[in-house]
C-alpha positions as CSV (number, residue, x, y, z in Angstrom):
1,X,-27.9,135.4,121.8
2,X,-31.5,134.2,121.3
3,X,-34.3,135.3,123.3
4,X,-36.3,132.3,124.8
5,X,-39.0,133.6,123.0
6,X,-37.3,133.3,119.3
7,X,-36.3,129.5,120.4
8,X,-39.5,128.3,120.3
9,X,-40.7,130.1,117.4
10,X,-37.5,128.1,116.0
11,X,-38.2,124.6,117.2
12,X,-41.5,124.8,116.0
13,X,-40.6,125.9,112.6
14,X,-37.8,122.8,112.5
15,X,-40.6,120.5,113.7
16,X,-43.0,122.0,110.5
17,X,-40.5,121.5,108.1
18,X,-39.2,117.7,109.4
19,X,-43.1,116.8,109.4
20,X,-42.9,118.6,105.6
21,X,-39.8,116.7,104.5
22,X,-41.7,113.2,106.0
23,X,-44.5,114.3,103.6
24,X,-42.6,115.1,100.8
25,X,-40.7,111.9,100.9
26,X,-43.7,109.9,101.1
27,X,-44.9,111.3,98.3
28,X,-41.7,111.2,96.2
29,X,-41.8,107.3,97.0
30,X,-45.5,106.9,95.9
31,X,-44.4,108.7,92.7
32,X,-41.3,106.8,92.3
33,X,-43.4,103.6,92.6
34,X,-46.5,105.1,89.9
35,X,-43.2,105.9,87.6
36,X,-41.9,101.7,87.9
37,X,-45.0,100.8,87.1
38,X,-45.9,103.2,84.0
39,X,-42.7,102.0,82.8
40,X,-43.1,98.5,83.3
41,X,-46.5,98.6,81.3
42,X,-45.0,100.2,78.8
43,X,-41.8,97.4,78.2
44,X,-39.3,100.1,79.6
45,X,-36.2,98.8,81.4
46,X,-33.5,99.6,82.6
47,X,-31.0,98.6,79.5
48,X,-33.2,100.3,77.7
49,X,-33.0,104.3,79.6
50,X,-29.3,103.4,80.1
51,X,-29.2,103.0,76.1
52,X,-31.1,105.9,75.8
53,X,-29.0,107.8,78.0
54,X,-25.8,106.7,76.2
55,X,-27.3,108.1,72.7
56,X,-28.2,110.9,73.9
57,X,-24.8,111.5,75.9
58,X,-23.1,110.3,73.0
59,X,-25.1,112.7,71.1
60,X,-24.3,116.2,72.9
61,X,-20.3,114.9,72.8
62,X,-20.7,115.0,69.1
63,X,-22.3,118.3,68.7
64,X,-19.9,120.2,70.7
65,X,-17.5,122.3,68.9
66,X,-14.2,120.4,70.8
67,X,-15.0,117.3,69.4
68,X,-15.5,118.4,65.9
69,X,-12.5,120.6,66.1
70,X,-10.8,117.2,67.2
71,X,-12.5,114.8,64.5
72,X,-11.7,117.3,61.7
73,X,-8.0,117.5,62.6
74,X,-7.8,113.9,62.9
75,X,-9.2,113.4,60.2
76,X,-7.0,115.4,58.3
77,X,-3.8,114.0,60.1
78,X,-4.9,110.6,58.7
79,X,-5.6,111.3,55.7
80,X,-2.0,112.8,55.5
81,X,-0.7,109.7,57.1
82,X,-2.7,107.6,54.6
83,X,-0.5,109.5,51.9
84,X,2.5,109.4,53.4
85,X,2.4,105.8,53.8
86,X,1.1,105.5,49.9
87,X,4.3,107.4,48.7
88,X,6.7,105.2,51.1
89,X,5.6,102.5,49.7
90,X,5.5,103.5,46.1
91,X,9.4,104.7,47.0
92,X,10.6,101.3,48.3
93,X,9.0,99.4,45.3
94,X,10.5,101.5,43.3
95,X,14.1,101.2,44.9
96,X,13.0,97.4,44.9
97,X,12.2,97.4,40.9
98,X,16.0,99.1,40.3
99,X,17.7,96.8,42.8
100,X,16.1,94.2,40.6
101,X,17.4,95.4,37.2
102,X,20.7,96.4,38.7
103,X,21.3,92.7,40.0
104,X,20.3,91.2,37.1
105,X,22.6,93.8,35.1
106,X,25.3,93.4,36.8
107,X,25.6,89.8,36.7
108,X,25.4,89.4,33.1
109,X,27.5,92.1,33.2
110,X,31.7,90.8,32.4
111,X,33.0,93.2,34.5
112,X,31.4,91.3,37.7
113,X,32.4,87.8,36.3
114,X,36.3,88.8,36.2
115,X,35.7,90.4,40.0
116,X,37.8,89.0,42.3
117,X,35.0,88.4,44.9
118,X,33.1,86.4,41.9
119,X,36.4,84.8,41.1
120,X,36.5,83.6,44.8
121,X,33.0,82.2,45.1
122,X,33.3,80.3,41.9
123,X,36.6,78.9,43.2
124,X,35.2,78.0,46.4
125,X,31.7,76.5,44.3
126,X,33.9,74.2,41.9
127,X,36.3,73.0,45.1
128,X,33.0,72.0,47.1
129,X,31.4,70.2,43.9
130,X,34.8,68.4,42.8
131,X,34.6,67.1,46.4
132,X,31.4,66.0,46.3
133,X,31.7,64.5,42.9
134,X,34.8,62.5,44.3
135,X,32.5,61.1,47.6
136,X,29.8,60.4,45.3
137,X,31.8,58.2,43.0
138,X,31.8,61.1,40.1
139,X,34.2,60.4,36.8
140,X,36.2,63.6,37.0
141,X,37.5,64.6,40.4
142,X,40.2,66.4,38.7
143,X,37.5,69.2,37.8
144,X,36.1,70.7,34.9
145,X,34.4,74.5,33.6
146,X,31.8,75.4,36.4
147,X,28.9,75.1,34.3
148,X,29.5,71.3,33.7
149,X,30.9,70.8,37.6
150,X,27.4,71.9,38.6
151,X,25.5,69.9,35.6
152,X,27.7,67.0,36.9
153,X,26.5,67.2,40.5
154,X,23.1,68.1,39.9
155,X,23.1,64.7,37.6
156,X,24.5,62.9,40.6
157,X,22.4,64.1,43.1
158,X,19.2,63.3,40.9
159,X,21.0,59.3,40.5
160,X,21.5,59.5,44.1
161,X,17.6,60.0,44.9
162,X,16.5,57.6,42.5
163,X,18.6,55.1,43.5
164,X,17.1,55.6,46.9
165,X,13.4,54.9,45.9
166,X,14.6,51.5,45.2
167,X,11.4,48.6,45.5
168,X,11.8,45.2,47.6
169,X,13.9,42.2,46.2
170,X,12.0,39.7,48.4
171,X,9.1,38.6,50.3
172,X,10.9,39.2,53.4
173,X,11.2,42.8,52.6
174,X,7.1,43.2,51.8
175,X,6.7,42.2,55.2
176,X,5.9,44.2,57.6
């Protein structure tokens, strides 16, 4: 327990250092209020310590040895991405460039032309283009090498467009 005695000594003490914390704060607020106006005479503001702040945050981030570790294997991850990419690309145009040849082989190739899937399709082209030629009024429904089936239709088909651009026959028509 605490002698009387030892409580007064303490509630005078807590009333010293109240009256010292009143002081101090007054005088933190005066200071606070000489630092505002320093600043504002100098064109300080606010965005401008909070920028400040930010660099030099931004700053001490860089410098530590985690973020360069980090940045250097990033870094390195992309540039090995980078390549990776590079060569995938460089793969598929290849594949691309051989698809190309082998197509273009392969069809002027005989072998493919006496195919049976080949076979098939041209059947299947020169039955569609002898009925066309037969609805569009052609001379030879009865048929004809491929070739000159499709030289046929594409002759009919350019007769038929032009034949649609025809002009106006009479006044009438000019009017709109």
């Amino acid at each position: 327990m605490i002698s009387e005695e030892e409580k007064e000594e303490l509630k005078i003490e807590l009333a010293k250092l109240e009256d010292e914390i009143s002081t101090l704060r007054q005088v933190l607020a005066a200071k606070e209020k000489h630092l505002v106006e320093i600043k504002q005479k100098l064109g300080v503001s606010l965005m401008n310590e909070l920028k400040q702040n930010f660099s030099k945050s931004w700053h001490d981030v860089q410098t530590t040895s985690a973020y360069k570790k980090t940045h250097e294997t990033l870094s390195h991850a992309g540039q090995k991405a980078t390549a990776a990419i590079s060569n995938v690309g460089t793969v598929i145009s290849k594949k691309f460039g051989d698809m190309s040849y082998s197509i273009r082989h392969s069809i002027s190739m005989p072998a493919m032309r006496n195919s049976p899937t080949f076979k098939s399709f041209e059947e299947k082209v020169e039955t569609t283009v002898t009925s066309l030629k037969t609805k569009v009024g052609g001379t030879n429904p009865s048929g004809g090498s491929f070739e000159e089936v499709l030289s046929s239709t594409a002759h009919a088909s350019a007769q038929s467009s032009i034949s649609d651009t025809r002009l106006p026959e009479s006044k009438e028509e000019l009017q709109c």
